[in-house]
C-alpha positions as YAML, in Angstrom:
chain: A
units: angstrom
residues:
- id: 1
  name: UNK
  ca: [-169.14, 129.74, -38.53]
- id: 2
  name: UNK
  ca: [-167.22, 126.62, -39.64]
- id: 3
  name: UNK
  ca: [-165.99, 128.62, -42.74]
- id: 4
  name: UNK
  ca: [-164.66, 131.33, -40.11]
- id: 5
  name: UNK
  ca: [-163.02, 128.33, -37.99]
- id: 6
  name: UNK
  ca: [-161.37, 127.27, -41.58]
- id: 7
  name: UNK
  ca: [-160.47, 130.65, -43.07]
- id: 8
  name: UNK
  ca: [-158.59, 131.39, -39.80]
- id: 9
  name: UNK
  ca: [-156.07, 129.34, -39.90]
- id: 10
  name: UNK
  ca: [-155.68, 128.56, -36.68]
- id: 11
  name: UNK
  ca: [-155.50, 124.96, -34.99]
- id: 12
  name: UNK
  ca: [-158.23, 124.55, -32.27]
- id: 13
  name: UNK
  ca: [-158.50, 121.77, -30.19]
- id: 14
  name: UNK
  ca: [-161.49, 119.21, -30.65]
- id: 15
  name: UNK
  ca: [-162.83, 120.44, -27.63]
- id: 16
  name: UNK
  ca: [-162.72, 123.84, -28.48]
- id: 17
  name: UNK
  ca: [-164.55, 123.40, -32.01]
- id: 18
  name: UNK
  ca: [-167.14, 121.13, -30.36]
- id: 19
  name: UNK
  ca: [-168.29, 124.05, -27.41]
- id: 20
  name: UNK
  ca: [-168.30, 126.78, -30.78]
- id: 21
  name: UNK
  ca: [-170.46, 123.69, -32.75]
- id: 22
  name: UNK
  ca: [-172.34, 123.35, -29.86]
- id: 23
  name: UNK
  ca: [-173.13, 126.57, -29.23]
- id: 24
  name: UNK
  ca: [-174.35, 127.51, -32.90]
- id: 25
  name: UNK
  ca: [-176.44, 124.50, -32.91]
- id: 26
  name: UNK
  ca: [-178.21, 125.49, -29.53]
- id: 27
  name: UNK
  ca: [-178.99, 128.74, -30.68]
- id: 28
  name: UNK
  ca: [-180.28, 127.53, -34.20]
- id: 29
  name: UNK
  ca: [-182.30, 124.65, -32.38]
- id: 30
  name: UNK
  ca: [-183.84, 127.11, -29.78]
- id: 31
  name: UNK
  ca: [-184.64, 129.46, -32.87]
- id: 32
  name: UNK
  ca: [-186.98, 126.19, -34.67]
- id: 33
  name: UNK
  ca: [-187.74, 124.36, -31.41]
- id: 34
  name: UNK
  ca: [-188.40, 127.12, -28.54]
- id: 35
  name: UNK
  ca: [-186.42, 128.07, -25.88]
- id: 36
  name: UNK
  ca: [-188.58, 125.21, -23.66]
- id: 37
  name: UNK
  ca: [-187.84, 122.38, -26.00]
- id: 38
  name: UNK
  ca: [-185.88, 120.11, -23.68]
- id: 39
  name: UNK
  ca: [-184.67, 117.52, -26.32]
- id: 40
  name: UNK
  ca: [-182.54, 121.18, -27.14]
- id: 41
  name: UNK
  ca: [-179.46, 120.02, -25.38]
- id: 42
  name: UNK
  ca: [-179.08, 116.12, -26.40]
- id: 43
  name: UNK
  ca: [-179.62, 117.01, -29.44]
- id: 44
  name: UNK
  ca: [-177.02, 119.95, -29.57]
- id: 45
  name: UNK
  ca: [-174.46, 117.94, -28.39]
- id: 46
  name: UNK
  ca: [-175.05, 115.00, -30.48]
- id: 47
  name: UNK
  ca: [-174.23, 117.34, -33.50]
- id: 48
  name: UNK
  ca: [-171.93, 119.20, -31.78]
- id: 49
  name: UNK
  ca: [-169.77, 116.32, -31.63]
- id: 50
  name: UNK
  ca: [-170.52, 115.03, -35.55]
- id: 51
  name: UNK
  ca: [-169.69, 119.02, -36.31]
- id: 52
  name: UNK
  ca: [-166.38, 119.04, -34.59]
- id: 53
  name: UNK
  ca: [-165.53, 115.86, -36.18]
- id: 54
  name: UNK
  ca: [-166.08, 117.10, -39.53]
- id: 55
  name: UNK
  ca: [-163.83, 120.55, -38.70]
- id: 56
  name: UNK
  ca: [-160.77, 118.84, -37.73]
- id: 57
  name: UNK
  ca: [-161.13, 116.54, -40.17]
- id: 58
  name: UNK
  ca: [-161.29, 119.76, -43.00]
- id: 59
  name: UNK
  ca: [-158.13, 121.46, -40.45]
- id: 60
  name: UNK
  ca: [-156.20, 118.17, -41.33]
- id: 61
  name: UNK
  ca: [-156.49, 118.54, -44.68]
- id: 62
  name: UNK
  ca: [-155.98, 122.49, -45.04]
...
């Protein structure tokens, strides 16, 4: 997915490529963890955030 945000070439905003981070790590975390897990969400958005970082920082240099 970050490859698809890159190969785009569109500019997204940093809150835009931290809900489409979010949302991929959610869905990968409920896949290992369960659907119950509840540390799901903190987590997700803790590496949301890191995973957005690291996209605008590639967008920069692209």
């Amino acid at each position: 997915m970050i490859n698809n945000i890159n190969n785009n070439h569109k500019s997204y905003s940093g809150a835009d490529v931290r809900r489409m981070a979010q949302l991929m790590v959610k869905k990968e975390l409920r896949a290992l963890l369960g659907d119950k897990n509840s540390k799901v969400e903190a987590i997700a958005r803790k590496l949301s955030t890191v995973l957005a970082g690291a996209v605008l920082k590639e967008q920069k240099h692209v």
